[in-house]
N, C-alpha and C positions, 0 to 999 in steps of 0.2 A: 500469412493470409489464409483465411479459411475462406470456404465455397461450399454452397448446397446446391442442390439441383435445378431448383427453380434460379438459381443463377446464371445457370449455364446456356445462352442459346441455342435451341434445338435436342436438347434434351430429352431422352424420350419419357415419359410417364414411369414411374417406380410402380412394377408390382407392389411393393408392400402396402401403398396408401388401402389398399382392399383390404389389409389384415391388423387392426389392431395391438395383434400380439405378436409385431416385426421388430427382430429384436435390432439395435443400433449399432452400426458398425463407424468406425471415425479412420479412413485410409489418411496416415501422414505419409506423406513420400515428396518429394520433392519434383519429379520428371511427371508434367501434368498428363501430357499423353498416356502414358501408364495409369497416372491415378483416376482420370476419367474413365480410363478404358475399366479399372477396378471396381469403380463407382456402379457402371451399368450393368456388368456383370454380378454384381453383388443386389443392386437392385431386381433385376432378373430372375435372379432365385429368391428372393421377395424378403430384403434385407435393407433397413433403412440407411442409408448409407451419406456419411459428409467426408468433406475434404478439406485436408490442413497443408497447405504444399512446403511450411519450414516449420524446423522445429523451434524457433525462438519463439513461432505462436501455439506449437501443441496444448500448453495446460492451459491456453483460453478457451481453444476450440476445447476441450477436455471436459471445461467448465464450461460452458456453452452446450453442447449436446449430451453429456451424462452416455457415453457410450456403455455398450454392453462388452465389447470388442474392441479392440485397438490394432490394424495392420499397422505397423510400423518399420520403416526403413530407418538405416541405420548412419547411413551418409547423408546427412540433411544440412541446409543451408540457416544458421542463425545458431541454431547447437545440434549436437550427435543425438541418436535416435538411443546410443547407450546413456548420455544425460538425462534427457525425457524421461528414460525409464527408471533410470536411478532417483530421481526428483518425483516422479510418481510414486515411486515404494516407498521414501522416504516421507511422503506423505499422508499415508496410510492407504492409497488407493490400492484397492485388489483387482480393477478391470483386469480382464485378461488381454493379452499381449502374444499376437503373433506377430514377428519380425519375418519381413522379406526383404532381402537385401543381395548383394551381390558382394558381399566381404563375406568368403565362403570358407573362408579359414578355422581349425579347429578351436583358436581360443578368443575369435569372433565367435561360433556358438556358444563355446563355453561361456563367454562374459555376458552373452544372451540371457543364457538361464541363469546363472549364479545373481545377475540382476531380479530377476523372478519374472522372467519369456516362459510364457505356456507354452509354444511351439517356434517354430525355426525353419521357414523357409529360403533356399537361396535361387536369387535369379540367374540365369532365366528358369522360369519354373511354367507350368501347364496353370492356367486359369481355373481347368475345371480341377485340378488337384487343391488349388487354394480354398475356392467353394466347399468344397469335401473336408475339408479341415475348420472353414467356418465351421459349416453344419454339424462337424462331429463338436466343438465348443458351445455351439447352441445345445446341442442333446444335451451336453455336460452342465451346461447352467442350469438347464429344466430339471433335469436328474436331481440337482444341491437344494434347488429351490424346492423341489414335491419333498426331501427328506426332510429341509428344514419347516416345512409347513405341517408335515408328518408330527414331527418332533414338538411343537408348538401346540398342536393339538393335543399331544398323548400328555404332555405337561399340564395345560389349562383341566383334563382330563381327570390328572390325579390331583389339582388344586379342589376342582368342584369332588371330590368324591370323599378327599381329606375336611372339607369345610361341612359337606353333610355328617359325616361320621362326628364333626365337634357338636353338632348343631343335636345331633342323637343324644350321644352323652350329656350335652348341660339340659336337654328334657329329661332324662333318666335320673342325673341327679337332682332337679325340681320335684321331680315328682313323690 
């Protein structure tokens, strides 16, 4: 079952709606208390934020909000949060993926990342540390984005500078 915030009664107002460049967070977890509690907190620090509470329906909600971000737990009801994430990669999606979970075991991280988890939190964990590890993934997406836009420009760049130089030559040779 997914849930947005306008679903929820009493809900308070999302910072992010004031910013159009809030980047999209999608919390699967299963234990709504937590994931609401995720939802507002994430809102808060001005992060558009949905909720998927099993993973049998993650790649709807997945497909459905086009996250930027994926919190993902690991014990979910319908499939494992390591399925989810295997059937995402094998899809080609590169969202990024922090797992927060309470299977704190080392080759529960490990099968985090070797799945392709940018990060790895285990509960119980601080809120504001989770925030802090958004925000450090948001810098990180802004960072990839200005290089590849960087990169796009310096190429159209040397496209137009290589087409004037042809456009030089066939008048030199006209003439």
């Amino acid at each position: 079952m997914s849930d947005t915030t306008s679903e929820v009664p009493g809900s308070p107002e999302p910072a992010s709606d004031q910013s159009t460049e809030a980047k999209t967070v999608l919390v699967i977890e299963d234990e709504q208390a937590l994931a609401l509690g995720l939802r507002d907190a994430l809102e808060y620090a001005g992060f558009r934020a949905h909720l998927c509470f099993d993973g049998g329906a993650a790649a709807a909600a997945i497909a459905e909000h086009s996250p930027d971000l994926l919190v993902l737990d690991l014990m979910l009801p319908g499939k494992s949060g390591l399925d989810v994430l295997r059937e995402l990669r094998a899809a080609g999606n590169k969202v990024r993926v922090l797992i927060l979970s309470a299977l704190a075991s080392e080759e529960d991280l490990l099968a985090g990342f070797q799945l392709g988890a940018d990060d790895y939190m285990k509960k119980p964990f601080s809120p504001r540390e989770l925030i802090a590890r958004v925000e450090a993934r948001q810098k990180s997406m802004e960072t990839a984005e200005q290089e590849d836009q960087q990169q796009r420009a310096a190429q159209w760049e040397r496209l137009r500078q290589h087409r004037a130089s042809a456009v030089a030559r066939q008048t030199m040779h006209r003439s």
